[in-house]
Every structure is written in C-alpha cells, then in structure tokens.
PyMOL Python script that loads the backbone (N, CA, C, O; Angstrom):
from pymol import cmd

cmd.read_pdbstr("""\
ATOM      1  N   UNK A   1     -63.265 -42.645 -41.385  1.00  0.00           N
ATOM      2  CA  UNK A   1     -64.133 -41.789 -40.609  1.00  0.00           C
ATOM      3  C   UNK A   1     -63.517 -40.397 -40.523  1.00  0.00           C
ATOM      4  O   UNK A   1     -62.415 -40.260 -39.991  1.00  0.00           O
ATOM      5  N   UNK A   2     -64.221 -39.301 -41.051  1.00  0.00           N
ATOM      6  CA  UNK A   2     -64.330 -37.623 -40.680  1.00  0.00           C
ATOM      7  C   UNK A   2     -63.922 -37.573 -39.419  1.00  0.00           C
ATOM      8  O   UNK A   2     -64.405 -38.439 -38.690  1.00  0.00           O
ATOM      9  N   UNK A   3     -63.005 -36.645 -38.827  1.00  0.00           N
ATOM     10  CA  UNK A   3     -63.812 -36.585 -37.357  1.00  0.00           C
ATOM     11  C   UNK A   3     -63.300 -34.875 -37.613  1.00  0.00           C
ATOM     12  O   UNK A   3     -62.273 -34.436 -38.130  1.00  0.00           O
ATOM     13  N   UNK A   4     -64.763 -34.003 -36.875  1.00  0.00           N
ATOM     14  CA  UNK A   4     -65.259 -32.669 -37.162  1.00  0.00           C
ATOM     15  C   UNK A   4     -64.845 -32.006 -35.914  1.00  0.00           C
ATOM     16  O   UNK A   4     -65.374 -30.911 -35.725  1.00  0.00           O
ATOM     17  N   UNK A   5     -63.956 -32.454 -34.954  1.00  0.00           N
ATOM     18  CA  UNK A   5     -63.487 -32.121 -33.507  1.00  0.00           C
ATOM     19  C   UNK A   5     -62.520 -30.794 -34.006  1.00  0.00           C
ATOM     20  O   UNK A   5     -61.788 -30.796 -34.996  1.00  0.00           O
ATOM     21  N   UNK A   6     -62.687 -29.854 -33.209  1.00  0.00           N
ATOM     22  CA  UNK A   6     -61.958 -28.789 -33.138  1.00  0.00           C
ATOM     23  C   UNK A   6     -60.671 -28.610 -32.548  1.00  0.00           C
ATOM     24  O   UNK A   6     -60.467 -28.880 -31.364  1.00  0.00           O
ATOM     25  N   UNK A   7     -59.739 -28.140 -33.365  1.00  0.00           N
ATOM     26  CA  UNK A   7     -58.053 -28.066 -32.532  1.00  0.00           C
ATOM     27  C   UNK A   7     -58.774 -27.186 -31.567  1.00  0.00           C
ATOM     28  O   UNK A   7     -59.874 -26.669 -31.765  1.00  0.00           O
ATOM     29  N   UNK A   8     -57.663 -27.016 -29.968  1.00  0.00           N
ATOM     30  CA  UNK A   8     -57.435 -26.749 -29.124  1.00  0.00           C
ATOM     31  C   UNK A   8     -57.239 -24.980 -29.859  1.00  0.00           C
ATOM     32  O   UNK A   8     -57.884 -24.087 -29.310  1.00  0.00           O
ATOM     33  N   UNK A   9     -56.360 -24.632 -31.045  1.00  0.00           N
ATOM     34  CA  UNK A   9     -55.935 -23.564 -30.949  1.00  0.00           C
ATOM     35  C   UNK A   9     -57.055 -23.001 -32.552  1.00  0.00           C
ATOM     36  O   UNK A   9     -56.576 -22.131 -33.279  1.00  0.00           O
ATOM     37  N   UNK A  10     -58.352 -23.554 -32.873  1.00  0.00           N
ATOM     38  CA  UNK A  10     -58.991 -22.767 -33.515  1.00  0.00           C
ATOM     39  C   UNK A  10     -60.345 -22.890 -32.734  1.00  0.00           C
ATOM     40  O   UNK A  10     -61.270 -23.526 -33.239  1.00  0.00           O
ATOM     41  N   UNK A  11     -60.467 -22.321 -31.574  1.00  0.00           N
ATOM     42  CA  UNK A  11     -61.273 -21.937 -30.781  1.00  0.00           C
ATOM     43  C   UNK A  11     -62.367 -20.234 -31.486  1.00  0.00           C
ATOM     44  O   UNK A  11     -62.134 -19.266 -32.209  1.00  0.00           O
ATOM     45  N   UNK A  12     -63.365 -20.699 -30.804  1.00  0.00           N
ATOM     46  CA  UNK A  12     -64.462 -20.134 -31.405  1.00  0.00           C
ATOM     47  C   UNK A  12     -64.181 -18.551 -31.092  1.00  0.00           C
ATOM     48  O   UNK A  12     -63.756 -18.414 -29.945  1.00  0.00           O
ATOM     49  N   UNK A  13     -64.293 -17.443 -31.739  1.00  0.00           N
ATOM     50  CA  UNK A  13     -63.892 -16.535 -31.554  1.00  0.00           C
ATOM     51  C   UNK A  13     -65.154 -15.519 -31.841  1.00  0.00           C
ATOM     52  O   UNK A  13     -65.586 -15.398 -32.987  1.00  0.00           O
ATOM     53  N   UNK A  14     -65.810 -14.681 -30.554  1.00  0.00           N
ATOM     54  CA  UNK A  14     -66.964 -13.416 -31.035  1.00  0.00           C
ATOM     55  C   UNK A  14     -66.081 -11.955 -30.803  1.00  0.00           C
ATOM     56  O   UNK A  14     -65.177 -11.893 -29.970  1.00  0.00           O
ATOM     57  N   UNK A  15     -66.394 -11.045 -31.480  1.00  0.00           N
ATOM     58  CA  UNK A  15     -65.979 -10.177 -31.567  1.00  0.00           C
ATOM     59  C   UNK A  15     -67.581  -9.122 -31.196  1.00  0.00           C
ATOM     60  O   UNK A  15     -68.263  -8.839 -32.180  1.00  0.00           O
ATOM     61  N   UNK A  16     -67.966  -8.718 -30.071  1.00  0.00           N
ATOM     62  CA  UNK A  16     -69.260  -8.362 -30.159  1.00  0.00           C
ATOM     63  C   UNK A  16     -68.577  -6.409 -29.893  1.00  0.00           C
ATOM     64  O   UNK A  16     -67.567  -5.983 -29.332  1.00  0.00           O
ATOM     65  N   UNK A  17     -69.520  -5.831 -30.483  1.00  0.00           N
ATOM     66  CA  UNK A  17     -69.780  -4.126 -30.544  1.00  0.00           C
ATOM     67  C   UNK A  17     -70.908  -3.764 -30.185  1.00  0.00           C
ATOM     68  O   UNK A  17     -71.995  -3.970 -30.724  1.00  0.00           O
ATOM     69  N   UNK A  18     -70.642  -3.187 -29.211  1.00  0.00           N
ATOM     70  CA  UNK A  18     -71.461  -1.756 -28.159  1.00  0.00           C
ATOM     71  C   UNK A  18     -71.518  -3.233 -26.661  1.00  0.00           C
ATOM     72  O   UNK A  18     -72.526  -3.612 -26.066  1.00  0.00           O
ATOM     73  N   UNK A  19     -70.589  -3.551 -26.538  1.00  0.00           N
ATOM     74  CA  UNK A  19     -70.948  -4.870 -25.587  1.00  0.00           C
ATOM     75  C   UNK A  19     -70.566  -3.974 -24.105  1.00  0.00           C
ATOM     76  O   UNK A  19     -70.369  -4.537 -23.029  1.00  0.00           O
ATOM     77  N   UNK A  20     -70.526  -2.903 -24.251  1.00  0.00           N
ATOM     78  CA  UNK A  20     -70.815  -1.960 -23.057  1.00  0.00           C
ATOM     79  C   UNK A  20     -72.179  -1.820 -22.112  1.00  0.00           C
ATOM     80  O   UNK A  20     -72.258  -1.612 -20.901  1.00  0.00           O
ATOM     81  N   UNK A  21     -73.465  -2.054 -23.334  1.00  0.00           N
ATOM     82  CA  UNK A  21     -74.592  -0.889 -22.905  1.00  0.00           C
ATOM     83  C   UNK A  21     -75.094  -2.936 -22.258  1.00  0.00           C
ATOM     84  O   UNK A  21     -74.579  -4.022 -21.991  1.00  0.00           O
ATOM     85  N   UNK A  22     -76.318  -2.270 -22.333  1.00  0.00           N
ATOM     86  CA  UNK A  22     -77.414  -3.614 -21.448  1.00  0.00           C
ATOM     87  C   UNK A  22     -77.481  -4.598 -22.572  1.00  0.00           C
ATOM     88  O   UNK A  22     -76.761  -5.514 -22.173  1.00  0.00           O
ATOM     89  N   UNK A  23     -77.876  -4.884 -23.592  1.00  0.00           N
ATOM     90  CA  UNK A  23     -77.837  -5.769 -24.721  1.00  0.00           C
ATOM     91  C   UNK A  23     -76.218  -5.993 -25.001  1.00  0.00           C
ATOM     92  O   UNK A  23     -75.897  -7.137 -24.679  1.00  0.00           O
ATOM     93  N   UNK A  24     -75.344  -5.375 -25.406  1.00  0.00           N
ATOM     94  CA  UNK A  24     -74.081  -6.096 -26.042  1.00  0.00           C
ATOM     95  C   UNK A  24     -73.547  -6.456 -24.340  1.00  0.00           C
ATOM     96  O   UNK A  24     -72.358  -6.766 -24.418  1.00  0.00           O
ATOM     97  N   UNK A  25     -73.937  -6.505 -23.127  1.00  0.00           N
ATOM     98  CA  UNK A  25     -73.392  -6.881 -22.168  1.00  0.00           C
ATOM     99  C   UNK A  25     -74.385  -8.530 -22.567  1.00  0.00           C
ATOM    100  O   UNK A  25     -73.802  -9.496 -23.059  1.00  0.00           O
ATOM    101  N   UNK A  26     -75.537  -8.548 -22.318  1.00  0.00           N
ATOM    102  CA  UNK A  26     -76.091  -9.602 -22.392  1.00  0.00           C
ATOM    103  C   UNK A  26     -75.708 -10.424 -23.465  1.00  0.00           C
ATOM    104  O   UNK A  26     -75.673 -11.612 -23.143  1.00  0.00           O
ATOM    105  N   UNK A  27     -75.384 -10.170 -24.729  1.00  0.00           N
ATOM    106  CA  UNK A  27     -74.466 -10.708 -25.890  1.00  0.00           C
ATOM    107  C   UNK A  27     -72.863 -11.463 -25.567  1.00  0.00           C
ATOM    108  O   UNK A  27     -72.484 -12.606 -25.820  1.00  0.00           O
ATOM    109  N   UNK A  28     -72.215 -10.429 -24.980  1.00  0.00           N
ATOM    110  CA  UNK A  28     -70.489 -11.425 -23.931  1.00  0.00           C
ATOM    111  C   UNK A  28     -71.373 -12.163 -23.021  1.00  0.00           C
ATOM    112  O   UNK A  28     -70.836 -13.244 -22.782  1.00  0.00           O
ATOM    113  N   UNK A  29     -72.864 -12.014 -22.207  1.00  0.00           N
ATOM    114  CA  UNK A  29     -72.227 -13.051 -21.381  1.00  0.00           C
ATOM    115  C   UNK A  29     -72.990 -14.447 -21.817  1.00  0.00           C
ATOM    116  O   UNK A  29     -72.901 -15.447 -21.105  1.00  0.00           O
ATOM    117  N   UNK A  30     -73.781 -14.433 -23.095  1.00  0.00           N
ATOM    118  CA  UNK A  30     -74.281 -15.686 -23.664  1.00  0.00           C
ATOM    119  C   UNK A  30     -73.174 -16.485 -24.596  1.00  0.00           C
ATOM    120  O   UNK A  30     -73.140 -17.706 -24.746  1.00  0.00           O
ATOM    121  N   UNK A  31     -72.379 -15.633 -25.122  1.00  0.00           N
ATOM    122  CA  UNK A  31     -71.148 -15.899 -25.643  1.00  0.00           C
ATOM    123  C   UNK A  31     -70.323 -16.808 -25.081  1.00  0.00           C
ATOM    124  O   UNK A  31     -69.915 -17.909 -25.449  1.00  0.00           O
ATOM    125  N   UNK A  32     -70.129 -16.043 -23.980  1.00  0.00           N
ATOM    126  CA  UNK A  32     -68.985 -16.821 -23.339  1.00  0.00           C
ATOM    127  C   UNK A  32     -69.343 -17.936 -22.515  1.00  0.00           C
ATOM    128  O   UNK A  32     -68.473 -18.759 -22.230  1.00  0.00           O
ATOM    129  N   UNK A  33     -70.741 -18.093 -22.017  1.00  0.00           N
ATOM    130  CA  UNK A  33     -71.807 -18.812 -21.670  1.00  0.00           C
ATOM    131  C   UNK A  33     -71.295 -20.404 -22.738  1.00  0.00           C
ATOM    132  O   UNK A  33     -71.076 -21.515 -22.254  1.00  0.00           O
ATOM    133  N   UNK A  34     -71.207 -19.990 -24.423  1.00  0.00           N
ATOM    134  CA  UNK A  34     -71.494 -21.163 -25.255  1.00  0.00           C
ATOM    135  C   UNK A  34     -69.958 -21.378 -25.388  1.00  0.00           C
ATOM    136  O   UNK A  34     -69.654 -22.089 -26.346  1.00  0.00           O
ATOM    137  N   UNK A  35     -69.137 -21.010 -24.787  1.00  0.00           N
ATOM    138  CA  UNK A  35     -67.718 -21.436 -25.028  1.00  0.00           C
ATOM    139  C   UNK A  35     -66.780 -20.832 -25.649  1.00  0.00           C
ATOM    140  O   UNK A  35     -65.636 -21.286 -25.682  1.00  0.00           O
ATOM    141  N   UNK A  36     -67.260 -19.322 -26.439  1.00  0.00           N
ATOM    142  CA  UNK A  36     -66.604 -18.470 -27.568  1.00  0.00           C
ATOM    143  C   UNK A  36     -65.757 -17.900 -26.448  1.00  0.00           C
ATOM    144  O   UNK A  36     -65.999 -17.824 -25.244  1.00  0.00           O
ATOM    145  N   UNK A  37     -64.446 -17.428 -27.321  1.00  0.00           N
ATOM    146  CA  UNK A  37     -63.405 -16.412 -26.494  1.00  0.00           C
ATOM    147  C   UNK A  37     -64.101 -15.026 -27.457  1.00  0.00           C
ATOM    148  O   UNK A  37     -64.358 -14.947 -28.658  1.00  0.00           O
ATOM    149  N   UNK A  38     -64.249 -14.069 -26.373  1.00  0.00           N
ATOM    150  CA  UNK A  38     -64.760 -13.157 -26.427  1.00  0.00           C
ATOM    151  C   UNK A  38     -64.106 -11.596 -26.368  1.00  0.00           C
ATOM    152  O   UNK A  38     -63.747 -10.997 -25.355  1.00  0.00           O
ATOM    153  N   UNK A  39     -64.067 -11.138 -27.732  1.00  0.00           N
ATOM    154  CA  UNK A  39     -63.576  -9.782 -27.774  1.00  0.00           C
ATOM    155  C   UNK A  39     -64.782  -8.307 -27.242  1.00  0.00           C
ATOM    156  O   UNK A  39     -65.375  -8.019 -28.282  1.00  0.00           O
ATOM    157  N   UNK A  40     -65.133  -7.663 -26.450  1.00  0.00           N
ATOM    158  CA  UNK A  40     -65.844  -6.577 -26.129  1.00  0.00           C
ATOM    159  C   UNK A  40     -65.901  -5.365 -26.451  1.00  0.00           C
ATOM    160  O   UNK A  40     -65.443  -4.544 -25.655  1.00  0.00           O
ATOM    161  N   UNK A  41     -66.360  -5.010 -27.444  1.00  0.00           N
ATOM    162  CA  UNK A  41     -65.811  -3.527 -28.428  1.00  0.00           C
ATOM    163  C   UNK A  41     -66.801  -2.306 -27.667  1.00  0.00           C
ATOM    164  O   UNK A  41     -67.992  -2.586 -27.523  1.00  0.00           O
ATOM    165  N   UNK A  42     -66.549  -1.625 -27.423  1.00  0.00           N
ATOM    166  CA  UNK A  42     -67.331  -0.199 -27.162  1.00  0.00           C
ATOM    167  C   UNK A  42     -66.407   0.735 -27.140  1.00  0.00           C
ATOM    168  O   UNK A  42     -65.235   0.456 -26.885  1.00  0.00           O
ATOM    169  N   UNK A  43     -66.946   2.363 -27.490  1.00  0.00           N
ATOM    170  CA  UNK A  43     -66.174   3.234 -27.340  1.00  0.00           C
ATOM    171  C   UNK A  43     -65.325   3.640 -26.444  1.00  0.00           C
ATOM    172  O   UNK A  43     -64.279   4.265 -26.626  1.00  0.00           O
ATOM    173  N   UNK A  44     -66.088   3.045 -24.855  1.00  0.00           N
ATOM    174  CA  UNK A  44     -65.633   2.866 -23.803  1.00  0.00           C
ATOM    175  C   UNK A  44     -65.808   1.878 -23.146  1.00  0.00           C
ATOM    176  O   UNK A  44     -66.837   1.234 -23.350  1.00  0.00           O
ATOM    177  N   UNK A  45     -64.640   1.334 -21.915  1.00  0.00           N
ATOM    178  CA  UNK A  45     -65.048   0.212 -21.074  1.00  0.00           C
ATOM    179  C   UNK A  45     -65.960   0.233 -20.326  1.00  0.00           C
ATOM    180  O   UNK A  45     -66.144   1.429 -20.100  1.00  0.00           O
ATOM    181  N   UNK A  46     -66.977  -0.588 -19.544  1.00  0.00           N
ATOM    182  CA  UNK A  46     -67.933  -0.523 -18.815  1.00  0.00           C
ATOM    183  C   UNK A  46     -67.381  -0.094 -17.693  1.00  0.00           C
ATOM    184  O   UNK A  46     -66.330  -0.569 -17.264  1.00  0.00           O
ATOM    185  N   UNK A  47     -68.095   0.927 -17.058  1.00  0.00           N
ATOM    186  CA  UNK A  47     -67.808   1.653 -15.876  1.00  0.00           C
ATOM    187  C   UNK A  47     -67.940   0.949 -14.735  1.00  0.00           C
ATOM    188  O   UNK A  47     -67.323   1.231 -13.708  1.00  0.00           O
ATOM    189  N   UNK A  48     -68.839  -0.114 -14.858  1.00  0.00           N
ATOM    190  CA  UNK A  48     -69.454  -0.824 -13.388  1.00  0.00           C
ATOM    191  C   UNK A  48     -68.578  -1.750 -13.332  1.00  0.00           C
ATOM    192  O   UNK A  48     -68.446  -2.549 -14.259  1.00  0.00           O
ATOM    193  N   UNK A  49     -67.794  -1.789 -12.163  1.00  0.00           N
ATOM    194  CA  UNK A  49     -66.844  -2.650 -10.907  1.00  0.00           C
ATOM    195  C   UNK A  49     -67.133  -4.257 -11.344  1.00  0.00           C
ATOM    196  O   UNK A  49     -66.265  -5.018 -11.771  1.00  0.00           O
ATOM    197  N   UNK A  50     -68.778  -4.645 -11.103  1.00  0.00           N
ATOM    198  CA  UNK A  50     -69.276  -5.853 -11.494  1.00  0.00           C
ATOM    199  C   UNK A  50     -68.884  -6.327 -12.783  1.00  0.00           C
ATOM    200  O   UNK A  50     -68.256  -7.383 -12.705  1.00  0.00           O
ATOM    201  N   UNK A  51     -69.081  -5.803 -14.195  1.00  0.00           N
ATOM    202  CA  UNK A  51     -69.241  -6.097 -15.092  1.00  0.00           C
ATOM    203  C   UNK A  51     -67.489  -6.292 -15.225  1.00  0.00           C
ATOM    204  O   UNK A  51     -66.919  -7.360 -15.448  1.00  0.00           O
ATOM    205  N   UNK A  52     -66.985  -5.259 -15.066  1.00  0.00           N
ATOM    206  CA  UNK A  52     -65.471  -5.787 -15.222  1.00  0.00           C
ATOM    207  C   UNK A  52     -64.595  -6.622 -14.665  1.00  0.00           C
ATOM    208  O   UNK A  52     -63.539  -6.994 -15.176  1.00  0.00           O
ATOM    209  N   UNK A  53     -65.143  -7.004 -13.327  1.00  0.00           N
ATOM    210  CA  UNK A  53     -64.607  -8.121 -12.661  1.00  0.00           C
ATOM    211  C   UNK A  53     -65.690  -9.432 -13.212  1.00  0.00           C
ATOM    212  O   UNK A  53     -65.491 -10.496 -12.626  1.00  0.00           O
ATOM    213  N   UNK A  54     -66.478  -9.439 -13.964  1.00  0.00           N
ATOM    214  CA  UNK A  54     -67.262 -10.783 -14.449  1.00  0.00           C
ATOM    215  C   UNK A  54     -66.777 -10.703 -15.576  1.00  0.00           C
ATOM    216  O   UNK A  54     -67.002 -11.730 -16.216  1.00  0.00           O
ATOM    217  N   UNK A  55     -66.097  -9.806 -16.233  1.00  0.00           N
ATOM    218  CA  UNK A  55     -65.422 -10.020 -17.665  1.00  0.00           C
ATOM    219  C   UNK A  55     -63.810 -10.260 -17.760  1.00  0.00           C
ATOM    220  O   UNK A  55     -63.239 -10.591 -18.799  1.00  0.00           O
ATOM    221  N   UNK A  56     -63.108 -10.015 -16.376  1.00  0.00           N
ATOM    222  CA  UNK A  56     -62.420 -10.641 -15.896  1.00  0.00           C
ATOM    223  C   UNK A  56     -61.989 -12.072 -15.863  1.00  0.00           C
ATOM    224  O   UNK A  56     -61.100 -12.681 -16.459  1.00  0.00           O
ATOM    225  N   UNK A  57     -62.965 -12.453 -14.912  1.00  0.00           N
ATOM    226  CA  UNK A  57     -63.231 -13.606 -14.456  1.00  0.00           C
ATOM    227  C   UNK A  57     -63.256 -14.828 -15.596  1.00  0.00           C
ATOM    228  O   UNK A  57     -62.848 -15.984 -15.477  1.00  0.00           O
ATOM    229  N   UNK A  58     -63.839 -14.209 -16.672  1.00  0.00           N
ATOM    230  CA  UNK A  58     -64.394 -14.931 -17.704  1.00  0.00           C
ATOM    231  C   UNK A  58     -63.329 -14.667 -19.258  1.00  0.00           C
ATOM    232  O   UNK A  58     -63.429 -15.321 -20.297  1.00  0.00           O
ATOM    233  N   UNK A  59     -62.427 -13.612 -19.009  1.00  0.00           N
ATOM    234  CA  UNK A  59     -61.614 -13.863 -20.023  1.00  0.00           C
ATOM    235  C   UNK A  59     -62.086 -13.081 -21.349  1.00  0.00           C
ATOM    236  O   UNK A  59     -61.642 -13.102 -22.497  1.00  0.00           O
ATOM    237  N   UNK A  60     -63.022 -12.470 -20.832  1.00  0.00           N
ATOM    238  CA  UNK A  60     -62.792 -11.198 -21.804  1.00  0.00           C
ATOM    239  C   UNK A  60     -62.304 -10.034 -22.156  1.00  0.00           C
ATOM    240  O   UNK A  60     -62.212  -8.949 -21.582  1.00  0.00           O
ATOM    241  N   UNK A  61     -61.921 -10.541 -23.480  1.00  0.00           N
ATOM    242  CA  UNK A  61     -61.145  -8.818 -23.743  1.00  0.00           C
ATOM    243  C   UNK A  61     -61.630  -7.520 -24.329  1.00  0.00           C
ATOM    244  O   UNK A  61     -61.999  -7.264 -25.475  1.00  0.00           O
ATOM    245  N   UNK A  62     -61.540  -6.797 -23.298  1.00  0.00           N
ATOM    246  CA  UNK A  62     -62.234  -5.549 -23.713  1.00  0.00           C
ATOM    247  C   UNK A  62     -61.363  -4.628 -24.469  1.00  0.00           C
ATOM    248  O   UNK A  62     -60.197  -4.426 -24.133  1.00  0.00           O
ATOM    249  N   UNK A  63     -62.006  -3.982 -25.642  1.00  0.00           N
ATOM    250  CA  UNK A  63     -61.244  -3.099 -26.773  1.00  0.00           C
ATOM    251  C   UNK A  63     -62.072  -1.926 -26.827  1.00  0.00           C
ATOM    252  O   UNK A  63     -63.288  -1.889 -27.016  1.00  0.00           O
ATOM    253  N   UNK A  64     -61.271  -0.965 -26.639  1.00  0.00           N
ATOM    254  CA  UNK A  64     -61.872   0.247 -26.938  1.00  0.00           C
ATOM    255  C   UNK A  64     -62.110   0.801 -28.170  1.00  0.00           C
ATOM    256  O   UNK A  64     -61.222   1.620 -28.408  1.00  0.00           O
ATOM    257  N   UNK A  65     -62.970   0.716 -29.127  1.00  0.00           N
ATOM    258  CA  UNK A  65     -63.005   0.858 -30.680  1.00  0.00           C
ATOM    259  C   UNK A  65     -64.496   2.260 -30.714  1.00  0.00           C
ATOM    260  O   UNK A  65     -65.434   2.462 -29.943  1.00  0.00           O
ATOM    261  N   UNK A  66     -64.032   2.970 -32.037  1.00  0.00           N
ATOM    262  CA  UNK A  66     -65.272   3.602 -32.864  1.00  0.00           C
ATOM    263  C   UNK A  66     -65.439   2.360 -34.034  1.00  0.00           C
ATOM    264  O   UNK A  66     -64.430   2.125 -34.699  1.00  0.00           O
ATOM    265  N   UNK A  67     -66.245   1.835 -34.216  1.00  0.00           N
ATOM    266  CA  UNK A  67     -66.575   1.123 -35.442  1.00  0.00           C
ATOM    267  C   UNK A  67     -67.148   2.327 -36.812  1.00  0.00           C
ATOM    268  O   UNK A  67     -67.435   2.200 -38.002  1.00  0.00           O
ATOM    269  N   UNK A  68     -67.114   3.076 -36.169  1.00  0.00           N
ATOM    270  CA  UNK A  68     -67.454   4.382 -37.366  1.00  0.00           C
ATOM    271  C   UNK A  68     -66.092   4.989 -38.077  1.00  0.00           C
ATOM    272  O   UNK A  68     -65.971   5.835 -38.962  1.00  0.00           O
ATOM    273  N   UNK A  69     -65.094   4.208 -37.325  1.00  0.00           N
ATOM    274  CA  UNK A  69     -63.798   5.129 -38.017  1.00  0.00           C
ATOM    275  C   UNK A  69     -62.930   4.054 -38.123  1.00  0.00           C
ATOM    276  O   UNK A  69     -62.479   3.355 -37.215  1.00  0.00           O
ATOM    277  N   UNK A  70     -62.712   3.980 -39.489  1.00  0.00           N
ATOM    278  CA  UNK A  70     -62.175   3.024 -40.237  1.00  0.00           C
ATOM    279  C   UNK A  70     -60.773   2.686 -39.879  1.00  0.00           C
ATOM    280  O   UNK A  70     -60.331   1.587 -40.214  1.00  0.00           O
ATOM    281  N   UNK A  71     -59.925   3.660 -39.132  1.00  0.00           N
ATOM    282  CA  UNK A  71     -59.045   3.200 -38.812  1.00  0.00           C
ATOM    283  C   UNK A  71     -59.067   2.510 -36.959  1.00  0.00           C
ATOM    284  O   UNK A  71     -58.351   1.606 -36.527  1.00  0.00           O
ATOM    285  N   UNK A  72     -59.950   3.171 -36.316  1.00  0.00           N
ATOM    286  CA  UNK A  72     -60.417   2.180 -35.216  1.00  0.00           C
ATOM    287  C   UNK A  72     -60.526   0.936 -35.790  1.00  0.00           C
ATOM    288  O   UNK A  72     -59.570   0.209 -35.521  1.00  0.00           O
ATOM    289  N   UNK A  73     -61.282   0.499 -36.416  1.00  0.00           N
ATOM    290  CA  UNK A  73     -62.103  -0.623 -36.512  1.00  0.00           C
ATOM    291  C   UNK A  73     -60.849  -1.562 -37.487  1.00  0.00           C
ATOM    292  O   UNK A  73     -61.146  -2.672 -37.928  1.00  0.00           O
ATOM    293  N   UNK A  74     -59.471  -0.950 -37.731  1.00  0.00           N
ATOM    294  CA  UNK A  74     -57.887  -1.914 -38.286  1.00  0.00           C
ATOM    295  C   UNK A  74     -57.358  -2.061 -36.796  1.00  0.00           C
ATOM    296  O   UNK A  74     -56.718  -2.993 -36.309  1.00  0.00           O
ATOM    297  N   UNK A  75     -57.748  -1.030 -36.279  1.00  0.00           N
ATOM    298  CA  UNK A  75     -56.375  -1.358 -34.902  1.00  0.00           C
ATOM    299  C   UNK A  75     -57.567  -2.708 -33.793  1.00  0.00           C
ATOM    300  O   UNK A  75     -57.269  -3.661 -33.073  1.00  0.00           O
ATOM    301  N   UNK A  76     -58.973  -2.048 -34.228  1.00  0.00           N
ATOM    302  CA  UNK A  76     -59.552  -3.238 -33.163  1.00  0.00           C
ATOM    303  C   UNK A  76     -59.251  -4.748 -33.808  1.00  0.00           C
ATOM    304  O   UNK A  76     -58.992  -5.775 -33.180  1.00  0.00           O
ATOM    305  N   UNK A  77     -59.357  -4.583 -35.176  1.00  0.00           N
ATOM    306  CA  UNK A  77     -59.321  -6.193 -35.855  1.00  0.00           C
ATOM    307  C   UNK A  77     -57.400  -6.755 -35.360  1.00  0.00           C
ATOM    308  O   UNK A  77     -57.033  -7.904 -35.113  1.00  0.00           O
ATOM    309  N   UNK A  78     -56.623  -5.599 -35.363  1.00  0.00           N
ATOM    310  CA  UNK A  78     -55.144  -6.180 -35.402  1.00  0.00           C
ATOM    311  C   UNK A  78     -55.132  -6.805 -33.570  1.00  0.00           C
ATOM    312  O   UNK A  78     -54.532  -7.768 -33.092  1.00  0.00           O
ATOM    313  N   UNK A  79     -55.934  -5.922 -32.991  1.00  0.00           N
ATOM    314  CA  UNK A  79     -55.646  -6.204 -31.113  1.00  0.00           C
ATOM    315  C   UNK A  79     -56.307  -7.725 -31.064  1.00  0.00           C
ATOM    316  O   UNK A  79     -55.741  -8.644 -30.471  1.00  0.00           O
ATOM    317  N   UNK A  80     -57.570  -7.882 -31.758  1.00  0.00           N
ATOM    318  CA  UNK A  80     -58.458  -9.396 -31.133  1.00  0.00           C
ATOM    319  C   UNK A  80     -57.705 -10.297 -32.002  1.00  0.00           C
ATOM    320  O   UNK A  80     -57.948 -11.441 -31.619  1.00  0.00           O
ATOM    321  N   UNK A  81     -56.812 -10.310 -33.108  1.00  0.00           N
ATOM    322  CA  UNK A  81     -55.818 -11.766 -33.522  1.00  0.00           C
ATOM    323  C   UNK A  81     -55.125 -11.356 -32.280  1.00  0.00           C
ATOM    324  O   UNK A  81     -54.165 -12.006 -31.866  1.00  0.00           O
TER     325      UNK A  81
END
""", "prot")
cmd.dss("prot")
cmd.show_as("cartoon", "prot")
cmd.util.cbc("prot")
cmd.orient("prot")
C-alpha cells in the first residue's frame, strides 16, 4: 500500500502578491483558511492594526517585495525558503 500522507516538514506553501489590497487580503485569508503556510508579498505592509494582528495570529509572513524588479522578486524568493 502507497500511502500519499504528507511529512510534517513539506507543508503546503502560498506565496500570494499584492496580498495587501482587498482581494490578495481575501487570498491569505482562504489560504491559510485551507492549511497553506502563507508568504504575503506587497510593496508595502498593510497599514490596518486588524489585518496585521490577524496575520499575526495566523502565521503569516509578510514580505515587502516589487515583483517588477527582478532583484526584489530573488531576495523575496530567498526570505519565504
């Protein structure tokens, strides 16, 4: 018998971008909702108190990235391993 069970340490991993605005917020929190460890890319962190203490709470890591600049988008891939 197969068995298709996941190690403990290859856990599901999202990496979501613009997870700042109203949609990539709603994106981390369905994410993390389905069990993924959750990386949060925007140019900037979310300003609102709420959102950062529920991304807190929940174990997300927020990265400050341009996905337009190629060397952002090495230092965001080197921070979420």
């Amino acid at each position: 018998m197969i068995s298709h069970a996941r190690p403990e340490s290859d856990a599901r991993v999202a990496l979501i971008t613009g997870a700042a605005g109203g949609i990539g917020r709603a994106y981390v929190k369905g994410f993390v909702a389905a069990g993924y460890r959750v990386a949060a890319v925007d140019l900037r962190p979310p300003e609102q108190p709420a959102v950062q203490l529920e991304w807190s709470r929940a174990g997300v890591l927020p990265v400050e990235a341009d996905v337009a600049a190629e060397s952002s988008v090495e230092q965001m891939v080197a921070e979420v391993r």
